[in-house]
N, C-alpha and C positions, 0 to 999 in steps of 0.2 A: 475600287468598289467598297461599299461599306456591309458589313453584317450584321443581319438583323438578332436582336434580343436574344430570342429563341435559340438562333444557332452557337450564338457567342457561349450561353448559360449552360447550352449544353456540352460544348467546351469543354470550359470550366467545372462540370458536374465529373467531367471526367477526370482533368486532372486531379483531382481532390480524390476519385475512387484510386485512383495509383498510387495517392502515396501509402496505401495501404489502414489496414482497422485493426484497433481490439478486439480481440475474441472475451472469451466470458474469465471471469474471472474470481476465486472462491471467494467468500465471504471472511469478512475479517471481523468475527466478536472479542469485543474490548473484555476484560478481566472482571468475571463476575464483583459486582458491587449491591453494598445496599441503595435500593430505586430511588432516586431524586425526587424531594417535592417537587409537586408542579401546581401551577395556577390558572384561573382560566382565562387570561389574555396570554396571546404570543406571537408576535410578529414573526411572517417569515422570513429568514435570514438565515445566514451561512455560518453568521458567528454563533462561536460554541463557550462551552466549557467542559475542562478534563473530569474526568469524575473524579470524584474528592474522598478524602479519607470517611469524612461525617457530614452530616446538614445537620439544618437547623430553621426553623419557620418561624417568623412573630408578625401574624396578620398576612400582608400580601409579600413582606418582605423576606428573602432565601438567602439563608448564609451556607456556603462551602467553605470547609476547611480543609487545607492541602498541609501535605504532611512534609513535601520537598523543601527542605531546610533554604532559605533566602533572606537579604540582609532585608532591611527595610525598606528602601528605596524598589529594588527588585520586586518585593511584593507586591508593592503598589502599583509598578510598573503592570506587573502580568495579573492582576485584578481587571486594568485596565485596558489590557489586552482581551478581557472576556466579555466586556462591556457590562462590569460592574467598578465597584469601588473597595478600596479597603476598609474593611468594616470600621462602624462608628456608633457606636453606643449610644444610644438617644437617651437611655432611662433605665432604671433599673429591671426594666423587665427583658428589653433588647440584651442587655449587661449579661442578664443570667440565660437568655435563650443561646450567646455569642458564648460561655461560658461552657455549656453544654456539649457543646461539638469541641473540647479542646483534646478530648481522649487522653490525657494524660500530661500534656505537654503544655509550656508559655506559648502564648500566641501573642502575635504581633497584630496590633487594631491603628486602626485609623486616625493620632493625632502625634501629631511632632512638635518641636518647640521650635519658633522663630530665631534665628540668628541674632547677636549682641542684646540679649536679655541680661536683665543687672539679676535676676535674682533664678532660683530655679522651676520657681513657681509661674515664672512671668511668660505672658508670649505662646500660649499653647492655642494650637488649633486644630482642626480636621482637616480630612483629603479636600475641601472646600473651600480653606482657606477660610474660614471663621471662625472665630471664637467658640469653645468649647460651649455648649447649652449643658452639660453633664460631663458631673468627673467619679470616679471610685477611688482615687489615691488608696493605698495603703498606708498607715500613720508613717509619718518623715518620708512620706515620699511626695512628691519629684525632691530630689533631692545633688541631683550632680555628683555620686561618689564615682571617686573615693574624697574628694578636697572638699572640702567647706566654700559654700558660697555656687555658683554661675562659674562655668570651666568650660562650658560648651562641649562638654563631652559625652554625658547622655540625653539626648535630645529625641528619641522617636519612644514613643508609649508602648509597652508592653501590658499583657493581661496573663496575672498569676494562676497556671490551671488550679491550684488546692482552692482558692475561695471567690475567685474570679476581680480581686482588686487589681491595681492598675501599680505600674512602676514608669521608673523612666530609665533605657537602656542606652546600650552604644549602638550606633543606628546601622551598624555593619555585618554588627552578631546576624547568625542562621539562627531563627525558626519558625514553626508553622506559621501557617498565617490563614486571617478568614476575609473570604471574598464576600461581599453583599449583593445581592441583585435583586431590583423591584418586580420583576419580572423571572421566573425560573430560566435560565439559557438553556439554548436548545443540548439534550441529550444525543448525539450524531447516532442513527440509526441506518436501517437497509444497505452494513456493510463499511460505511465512511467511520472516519476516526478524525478528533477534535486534536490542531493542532495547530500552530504556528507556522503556513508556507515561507518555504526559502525565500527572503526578500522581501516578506510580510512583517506587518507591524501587529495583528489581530488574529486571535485563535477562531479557525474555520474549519468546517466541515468539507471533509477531500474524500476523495473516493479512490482506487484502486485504477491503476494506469488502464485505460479504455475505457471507464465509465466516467460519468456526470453526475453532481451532487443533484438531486432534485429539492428545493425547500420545502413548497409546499406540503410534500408528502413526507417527509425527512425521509430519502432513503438512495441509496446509488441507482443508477440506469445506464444500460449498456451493453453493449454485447451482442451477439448474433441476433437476428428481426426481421426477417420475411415479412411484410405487412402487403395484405391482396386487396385490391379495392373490387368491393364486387356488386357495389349498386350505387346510381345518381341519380339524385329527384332535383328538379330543377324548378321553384316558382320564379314567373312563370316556366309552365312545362314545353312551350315553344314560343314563337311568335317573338316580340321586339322587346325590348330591356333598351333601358335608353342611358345615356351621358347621367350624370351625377344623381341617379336615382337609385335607389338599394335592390339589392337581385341575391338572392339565397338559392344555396346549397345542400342537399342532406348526401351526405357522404358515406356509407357503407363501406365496412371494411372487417376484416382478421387480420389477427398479428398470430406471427409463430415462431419460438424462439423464445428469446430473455424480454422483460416486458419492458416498453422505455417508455419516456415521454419524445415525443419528434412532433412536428408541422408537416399541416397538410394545406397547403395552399390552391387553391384555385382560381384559375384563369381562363383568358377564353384566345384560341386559336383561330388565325383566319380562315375560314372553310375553303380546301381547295376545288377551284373550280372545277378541273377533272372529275372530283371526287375519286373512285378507286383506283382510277387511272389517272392518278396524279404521279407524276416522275419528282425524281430526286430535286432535280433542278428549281420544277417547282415550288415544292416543300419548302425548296429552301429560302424562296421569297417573303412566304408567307410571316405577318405580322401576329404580336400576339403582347398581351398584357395580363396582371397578375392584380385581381378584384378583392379577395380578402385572403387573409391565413387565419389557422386556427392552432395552437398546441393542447394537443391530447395523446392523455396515457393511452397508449396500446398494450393492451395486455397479450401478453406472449402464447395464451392458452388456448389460441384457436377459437374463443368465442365471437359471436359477433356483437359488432357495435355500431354508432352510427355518429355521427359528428354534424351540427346545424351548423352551418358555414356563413353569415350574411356581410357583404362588402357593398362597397358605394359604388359605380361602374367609372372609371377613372377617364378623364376625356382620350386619353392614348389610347384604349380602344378602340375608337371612333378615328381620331388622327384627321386628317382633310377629306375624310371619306365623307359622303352623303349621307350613306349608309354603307354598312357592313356586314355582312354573313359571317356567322363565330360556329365553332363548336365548343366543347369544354375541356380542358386541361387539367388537370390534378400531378400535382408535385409534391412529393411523401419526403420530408426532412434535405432538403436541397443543400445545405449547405454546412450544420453542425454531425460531424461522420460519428456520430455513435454507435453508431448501428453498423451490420455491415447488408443492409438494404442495395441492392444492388442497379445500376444505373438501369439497366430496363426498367426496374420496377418503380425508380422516382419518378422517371419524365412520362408521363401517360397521355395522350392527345385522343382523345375518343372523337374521331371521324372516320367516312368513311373507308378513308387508304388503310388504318388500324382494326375498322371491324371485324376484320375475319382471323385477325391476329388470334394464337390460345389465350395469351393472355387478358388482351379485351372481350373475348369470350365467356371471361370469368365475369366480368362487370354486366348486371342487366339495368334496366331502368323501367319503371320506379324503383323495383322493389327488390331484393339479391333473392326472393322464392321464385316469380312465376312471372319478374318482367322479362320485355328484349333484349336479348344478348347484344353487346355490342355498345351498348351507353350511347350512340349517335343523337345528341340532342341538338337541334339546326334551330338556333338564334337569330335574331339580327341586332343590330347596335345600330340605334339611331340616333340625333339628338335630343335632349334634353323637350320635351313638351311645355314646360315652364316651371315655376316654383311651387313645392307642395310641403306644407309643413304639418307633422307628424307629433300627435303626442306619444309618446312610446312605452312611457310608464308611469303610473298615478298608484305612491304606494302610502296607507294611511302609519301616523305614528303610533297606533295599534288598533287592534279589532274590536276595541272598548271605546267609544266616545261618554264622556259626560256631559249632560245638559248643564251648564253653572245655571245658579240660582238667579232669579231676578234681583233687579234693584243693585242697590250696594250695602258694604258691611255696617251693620249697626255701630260698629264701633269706627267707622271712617272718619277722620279728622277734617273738623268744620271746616270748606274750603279747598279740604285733601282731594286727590286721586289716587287710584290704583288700576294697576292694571289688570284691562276686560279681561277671561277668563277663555281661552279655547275652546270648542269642544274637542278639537282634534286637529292634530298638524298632519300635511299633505305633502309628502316628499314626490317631485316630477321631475321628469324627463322629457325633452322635448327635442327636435331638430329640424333643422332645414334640408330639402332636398332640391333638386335641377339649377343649383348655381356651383358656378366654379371658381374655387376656393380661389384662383389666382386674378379673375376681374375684377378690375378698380370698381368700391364700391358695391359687390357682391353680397358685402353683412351686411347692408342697408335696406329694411322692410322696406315695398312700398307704403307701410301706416302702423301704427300702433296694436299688437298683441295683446291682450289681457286672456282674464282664463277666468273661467265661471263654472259653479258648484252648485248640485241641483241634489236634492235628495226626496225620498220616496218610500212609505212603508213597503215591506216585504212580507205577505203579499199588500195590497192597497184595497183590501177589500169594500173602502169607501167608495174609493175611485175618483182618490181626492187629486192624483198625479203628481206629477213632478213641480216641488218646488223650491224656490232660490234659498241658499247659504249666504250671508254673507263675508266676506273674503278679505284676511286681513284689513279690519278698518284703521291701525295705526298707520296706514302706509306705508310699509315698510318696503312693499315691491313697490316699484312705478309698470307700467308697462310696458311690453319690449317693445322695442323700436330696430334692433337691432341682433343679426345671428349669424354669427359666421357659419356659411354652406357645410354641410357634413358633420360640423362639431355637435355634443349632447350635451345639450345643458342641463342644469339641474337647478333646481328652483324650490322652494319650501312657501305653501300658505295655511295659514293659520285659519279654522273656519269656525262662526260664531252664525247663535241661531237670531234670526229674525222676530219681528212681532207676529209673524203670522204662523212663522212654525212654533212659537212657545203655545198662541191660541190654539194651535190643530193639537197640542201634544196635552192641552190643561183639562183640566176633570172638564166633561162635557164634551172636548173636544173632538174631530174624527179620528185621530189620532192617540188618544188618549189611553195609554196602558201598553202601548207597542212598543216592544224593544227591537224588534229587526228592523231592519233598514239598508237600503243602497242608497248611496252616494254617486253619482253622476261628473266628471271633471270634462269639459268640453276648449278647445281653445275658441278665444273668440275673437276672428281676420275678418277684418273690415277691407278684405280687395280680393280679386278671384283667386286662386289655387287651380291646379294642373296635375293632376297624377294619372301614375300607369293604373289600367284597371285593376289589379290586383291589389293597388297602395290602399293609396289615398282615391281610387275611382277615378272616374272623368270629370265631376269638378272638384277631387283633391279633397272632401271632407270627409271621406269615410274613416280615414284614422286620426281625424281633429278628437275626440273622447276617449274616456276608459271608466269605465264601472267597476265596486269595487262592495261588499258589504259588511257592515257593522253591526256590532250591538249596541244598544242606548241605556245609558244609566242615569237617573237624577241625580244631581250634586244637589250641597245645601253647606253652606256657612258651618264653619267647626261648632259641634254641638260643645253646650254647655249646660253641665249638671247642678244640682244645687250643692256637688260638693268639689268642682273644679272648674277649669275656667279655660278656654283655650284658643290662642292667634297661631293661625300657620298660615303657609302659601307653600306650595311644593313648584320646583321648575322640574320637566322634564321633554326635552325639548328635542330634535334632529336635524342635521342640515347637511347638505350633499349628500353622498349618494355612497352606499358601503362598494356597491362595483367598480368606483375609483378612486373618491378620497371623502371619507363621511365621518361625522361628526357626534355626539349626544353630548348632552348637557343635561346632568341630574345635580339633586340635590335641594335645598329649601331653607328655610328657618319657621321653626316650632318655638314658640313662650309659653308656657303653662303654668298652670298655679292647681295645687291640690291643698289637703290641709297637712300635708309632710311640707309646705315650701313652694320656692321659685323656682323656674329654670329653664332655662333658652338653650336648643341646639341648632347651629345653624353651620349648613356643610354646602358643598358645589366640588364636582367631578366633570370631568373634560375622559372621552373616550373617543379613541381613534380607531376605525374599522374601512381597509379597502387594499388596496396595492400592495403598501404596503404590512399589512398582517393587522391585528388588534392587540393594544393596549392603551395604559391609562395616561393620556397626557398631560392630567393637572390634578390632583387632587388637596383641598384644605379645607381643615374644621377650625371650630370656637366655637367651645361651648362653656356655659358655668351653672353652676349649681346655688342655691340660698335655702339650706336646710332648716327647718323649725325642729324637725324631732330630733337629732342628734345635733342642733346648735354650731353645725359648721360648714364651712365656704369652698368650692370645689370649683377649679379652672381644668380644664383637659381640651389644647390647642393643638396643630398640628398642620405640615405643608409635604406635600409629595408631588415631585417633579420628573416625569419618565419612571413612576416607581419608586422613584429613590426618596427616601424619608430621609427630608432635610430638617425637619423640627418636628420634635415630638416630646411633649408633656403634662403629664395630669398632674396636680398637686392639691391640697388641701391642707385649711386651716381653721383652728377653733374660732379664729379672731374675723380676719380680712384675708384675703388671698389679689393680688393682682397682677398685669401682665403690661408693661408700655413698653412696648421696641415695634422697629420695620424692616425685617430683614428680610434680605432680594438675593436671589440667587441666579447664576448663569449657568442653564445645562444646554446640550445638545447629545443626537444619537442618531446614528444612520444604520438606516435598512436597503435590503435589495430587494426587486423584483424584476423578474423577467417579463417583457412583454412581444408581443406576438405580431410582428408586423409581414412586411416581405418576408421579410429575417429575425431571426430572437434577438431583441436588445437590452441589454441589460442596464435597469435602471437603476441610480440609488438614491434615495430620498432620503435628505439630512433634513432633521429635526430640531431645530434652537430655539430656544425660552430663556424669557427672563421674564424671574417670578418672584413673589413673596408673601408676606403675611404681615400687615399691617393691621394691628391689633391692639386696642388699649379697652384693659377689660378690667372690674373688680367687682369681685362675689365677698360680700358679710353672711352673718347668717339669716340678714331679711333684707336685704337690696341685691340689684343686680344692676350694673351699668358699664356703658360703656360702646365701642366699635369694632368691630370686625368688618378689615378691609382683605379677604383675598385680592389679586391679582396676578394677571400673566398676560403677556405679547410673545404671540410664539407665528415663527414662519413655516414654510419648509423652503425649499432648494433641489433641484433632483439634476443632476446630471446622466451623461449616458454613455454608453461602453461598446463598439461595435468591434471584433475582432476579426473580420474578414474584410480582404484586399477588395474582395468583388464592389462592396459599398460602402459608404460615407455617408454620416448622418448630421443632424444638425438638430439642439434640442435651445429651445425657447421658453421662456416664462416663469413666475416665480407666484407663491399665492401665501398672502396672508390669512395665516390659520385660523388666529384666535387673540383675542383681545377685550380682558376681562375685567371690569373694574378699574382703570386704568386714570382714573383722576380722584383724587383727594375727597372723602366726602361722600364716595361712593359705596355698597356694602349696606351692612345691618346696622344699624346704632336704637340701643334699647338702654330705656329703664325700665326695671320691674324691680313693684317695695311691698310689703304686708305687712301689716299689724295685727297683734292679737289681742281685740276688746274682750276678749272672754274665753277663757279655759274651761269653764263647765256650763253647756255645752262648748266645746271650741267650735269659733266663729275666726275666721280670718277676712280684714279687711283688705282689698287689694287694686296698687291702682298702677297702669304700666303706660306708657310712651313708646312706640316703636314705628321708625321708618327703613325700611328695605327698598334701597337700591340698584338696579343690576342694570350696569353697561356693558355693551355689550356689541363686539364686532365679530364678525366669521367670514371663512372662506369669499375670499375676491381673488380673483385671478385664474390664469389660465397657462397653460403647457398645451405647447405645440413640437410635435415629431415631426421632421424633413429627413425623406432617405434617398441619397442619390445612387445611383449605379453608376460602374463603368462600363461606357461605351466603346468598344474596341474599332480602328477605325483604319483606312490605309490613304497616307497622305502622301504625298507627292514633294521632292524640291530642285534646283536646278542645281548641277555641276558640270562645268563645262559645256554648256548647252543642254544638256540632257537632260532630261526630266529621272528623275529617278524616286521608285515606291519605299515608303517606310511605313512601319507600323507606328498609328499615334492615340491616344486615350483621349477621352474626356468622359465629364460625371451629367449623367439626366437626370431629373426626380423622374423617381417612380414611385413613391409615396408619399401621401403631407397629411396628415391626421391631428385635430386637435384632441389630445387624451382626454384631457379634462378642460372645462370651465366654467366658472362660476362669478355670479354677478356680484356678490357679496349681501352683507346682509350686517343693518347699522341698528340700534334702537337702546333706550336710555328706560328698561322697565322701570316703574313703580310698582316694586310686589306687594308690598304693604303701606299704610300709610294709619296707623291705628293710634286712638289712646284711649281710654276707661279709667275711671276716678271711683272712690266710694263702694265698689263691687263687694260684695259679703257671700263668701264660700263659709259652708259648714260642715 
């Protein structure tokens, strides 16, 4: 005979309560210190750092100093253990912030000397393996003592605590040393202590034998947890739920005890025919499958709470059946034993053989005040009615749009272009429902998707109605054609106003003087659709849109005074979705001309927000200066990759100042997150870039010229972690993140010159040249979860005639979910394309 799911699971749920739990356990506070800066990105993650004797802040970047005496090597080593670096002195301001945090003592910083050097000066680099951008030497240092000449004997850079110069040691000596981090590391809180587990390579946050680090919330969980379920609301609240169509949960519940974070999963059980008078026997036929999980904190204190639960109805519920009768199942942490939740209280089957149980007595429906006791909610599972596609979420890239201005820049170059102007970007969510993710040919629309954008004063007092945006005109989406069943995509359009909304919004207009506004997002299917009445209705359109409202503001061309002058374009941009893997993109380039002078800033930032956690994944500037009143020339350039400031320098000169190099660098950094499937899986998403700053600039005191090329090609990777016998998963896909600037030629390239025809009154003559290019690639790709179970089975073989029973395994999917994916997103802007000759500021 074979056993079904149910009885197997429940099993298993046993054996795991026998091998016994953690009870509670006190709290462990680390050694009063002074409180760690902190910044406001930070991904969640397990790695840590020890607390340090001192910190130290210059901008977004955190230096620790440990006071544990280590040779050189070692330092670096356990720097990189915290996932930072051994600190590296960019300039003299890092210099004296690194100098700061020395409490008294030499500290050991981030540059050593290459191997077979002729001299002692020669061959120095950073933890990065490049050429030093900044030294402090002390006079006759580096020097190789005690011998005269290159001896290879002191080779790893030291910093003097009395004035903060620089020497060159033996690279074995003990002492302090300062760690850097673009990002603050996490300080282990609620109990956990930052260390290096046995067998590890990387300092983490650990908790106290019976509990679980939680990230998100940095804090341990664990420990004794009664959690009572005491209400289910089911849409629909009876009647049919069909094969691959979404069917929600609201979960009521108390926790009592120590507060953890655990899963609550829900399923649905085959209703037994009997009903009350169903026998064991019975029971134990019955089929059942598991529709979504959720992980949430329970709080220990006896409050109540509620958990929205929404999963996609898996064809194994259904199985060869016609149809099917379900009731509902709820499974409170099945398989991670933190708790010590006890097996009555995980496995809960709300029918009627259970209703009269105390404990289902405890659960009412809808509502845990004044519904029915008993939770009996009578389902059916049927199949799939057909295809209905869902838009799910239309969210704008702020509550601000700007009208850009008509026409184009006065100062546009004869022939030039530049790129249209937004008023607003549309981040969506969309998916497919009633196919099965495993039919050949199931991503395949019957016809082409697009998506249409309608807008509307708020109120309309005209009673002009709804009318079109137009939507992306660079083309940069085509329209879908294609959606793998169940995955959510995420899409980004960019919306530009029409000739007939500039007319309804211009003096005269009906619209004229109105800043409120809805915006309208509709999909638009060219073939029927099929939804349960509750979805998508009976022909599937009722959740094709989503409304959403705005404020409206005029733009207009950088104003120019009679005593300044001024070219910018700002990018500020979004793409995917911060609920999985999401993106921004800021930054711009400004030229201006006052009567002080020239001077161009131009900067672009890369920011990651989703899975896992938020921080900066690119950031570089170039900027220069061309002063008239103090007669001198100013560069301040700079590249930050995960945080980490790999080039950083301002300088200035009476005369000329300039800058020509391209230097690339290779980082990478991995994060964890747990995600929520059957089972908690633990993910980790590694992070690799290779970037640089390509840059040839030169500032006088009345010219400015030259290129600023940022760039970076960055992926991710995420592998996945299942530690329990019961399941086996299987993880797929890879997504290119980001790709910026990435061919020669690309970037800002500017001149700007003045002349001064006259010092009383001062008149400045001024004429500038600039083209801004930004290429630009993002997120393509997708990641797919496969989770198999084992199927416990009794198989038969012959000996000596005989048939004889053995126990044999095999693995089913029980889950296949695409996390994320995304189509990508390709385009070659023109942000600027300007030049102006003869211009006279006074």
């Amino acid at each position: 005979m074979r056993l079904n799911r149910s009885s197997f699971l429940l099993c298993f749920a046993s054996l795991l309560a026998a091998c016994g739990q953690g009870g509670n356990q006190p709290a462990v506070d680390e050694p009063s210190k002074p409180p760690p800066p902190t910044n406001a990105t930070s991904p969640a993650t397990e790695r840590c750092a020890p607390n340090a004797a001192s910190y130290g802040t210059n901008g977004d970047t955190v230096y620790y100093r440990f006071s544990s005496g280590k040779s050189w090597s070692a330092a670096k080593a356990d720097c990189q253990a915290m996932g930072g670096r051994l600190a590296v002195p960019m300039d003299s301001t890092s210099n004296s912030v690194i100098r700061g945090t020395n409490g008294g003592s030499n500290l050991w910083i981030g540059a050593s000397q290459q191997s077979g050097q002729s001299s002692p000066g020669a061959g120095w680099i950073d933890v990065e393996s490049k050429s030093l951008g900044y030294t402090a030497w002390r006079s006759g240092e580096p020097n190789d003592y005690p011998t005269a000449g290159e001896q290879g004997q002191e080779d790893c850079a030291m910093m003097y605590a009395s004035d903060g110069t620089w020497n060159d040691d033996i690279c074995g000596n003990s002492k302090h040393y300062v760690c850097e981090f673009g990002l603050s590391p996490v300080s282990c809180g609620g109990g956990a202590s930052c260390a290096i587990p046995s067998g590890g390579s990387t300092y983490k946050c650990s908790c106290p034998t019976g509990q679980v680090y939680d990230k998100a919330n940095n804090t341990c969980y664990g420990g004794a947890l009664a959690v009572e379920i005491n209400s289910l609301k089911a849409t629909p609240a009876s009647g049919d739920i069909y094969v691959n169509h979404p069917f929600t949960v609201r979960v009521g519940f108390k926790g009592s005890g120590n507060t953890n974070q655990v899963e609550l999963q829900v399923g649905l059980m085959q209703k037994p025919p009997s009903g009350a008078a169903a026998s064991d026997a019975e029971l134990a036929t019955l089929k059942s499958c598991i529709v979504a999980t959720k992980q949430v904190n329970v709080q220990g204190s006896g409050s109540q709470q509620f958990a929205d639960i929404t999963g996609v109805v898996p064809p194994e519920c259904l199985g060869t059946d016609s149809s099917r009768a379900v009731n509902l199942m709820v499974i409170v942490d099945p398989v991670k034993d933190s708790t010590t939740q006890g097996d009555d209280n995980k496995w809960t089957i709300y029918n009627l053989k259970n209703a009269s149980d105390p404990l289902h007595q405890k659960c009412r429906t809808p509502d845990p005040g004044t519904g029915t006791a008993g939770c009996v909610i009578d389902l059916a599972v049927k199949p799939s009615p057909g295809l209905d596609l869902a838009l799910t979420s239309a969210t704008p890239g702020s509550s601000v749009v700007v009208l850009p201005p008509a026409g184009s820049s006065p100062n546009l170059r004869p022939g030039g272009s530049e790129r249209p102007k937004p008023m607003v970007t549309v981040e969506s969510s969309l998916i497919a429902y009633g196919r099965d993710y495993d039919t050949a040919g199931a991503g395949t629309l019957p016809g082409s998707v697009n998506f249409k954008f309608d807008i509307i004063a708020s109120p309309d007092t005209a009673g002009v109605g709804w009318k079109p945006l137009s939507v992306d005109p660079e083309g940069n989406h085509a329209p879908l054609s294609s959606l793998v069943p169940g995955e959510e995509l995420q899409r980004d359009a960019a919306l530009f106003p029409t000739a007939e909304f500039r007319t309804l919004t211009s003096a005269g207009g009906s619209w004229a003087g109105v800043t409120s506004f809805q915006i309208r997002e509709c999909l638009v299917v060219p073939f029927s659709e099929v939804g349960p009445s509750w979805g998508g209705g009976p022909a599937g359109t009722a959740n094709n849109c989503k409304t959403f409202a705005v404020q409206m503001v005029a733009g207009q061309y950088p104003a120019h005074s009679a005593s300044s002058y001024t070219i910018e374009e700002t990018i500020n941009e979004s793409f995917g979705s911060s609920s999985t893997i999401g993106m921004s993109l800021t930054g711009g380039t400004k030229s201006y001309f006052d009567t002080s002078g020239a001077y161009t800033d131009n900067d672009i930032k890369a920011s990651m927000k989703g899975f896992f956690g938020s921080f900066d994944l690119f950031e570089a500037w170039g900027d220069a200066d061309a002063v008239r009143s103090t007669a001198k020339a100013d560069l301040d350039y700079g590249l930050k990759v995960f945080g980490v400031s790999l080039i950083s320098d301002a300088t200035s000169a009476a005369a000329s100042v300039s800058y020509n190099k391209d230097l690339s660098y290779s980082k990478s950094v991995c994060y964890e997150y747990t995600y929520g499937a059957i089972v908690s899986v633990s993910l980790e998403g590694c992070f690799g870039a290779g970037a640089g700053l390509d840059m040839t600039l030169t500032a006088t005191s009345s010219s400015i010229s030259g290129n600023v090329r940022p760039y970076i090609s960055a992926t991710l990777s995420v592998t996945a972690e299942l530690d329990v016998v019961l399941y086996q998963l299987s993880l797929t896909g890879s997504v290119t993140l980001l790709g910026i600037n990435t061919t020669d030629g690309d970037g800002v390239t500017a001149t700007l010159s003045y002349s001064v025809p006259s010092t009383s009154p001062l008149k400045l003559t001024i004429g500038f040249d600039i083209s801004a290019n930004l290429r630009l690639t993002t997120l393509d790709g997708s990641l797919t979860l496969e989770i198999e179970q084992l199927e416990l089975n009794i198989c038969y073989k012959k000996k000596w005639g005989v048939k004889w029973p053995y126990v044999c395994y095999s693995y089913d999917t029980v889950y296949e979910t695409t996390i994320f994916s995304y189509d990508g997103y390709s385009t070659n802007w023109s942000l600027l394309d300007e030049v102006g000759t003869s211009i006279t500021i006074q």
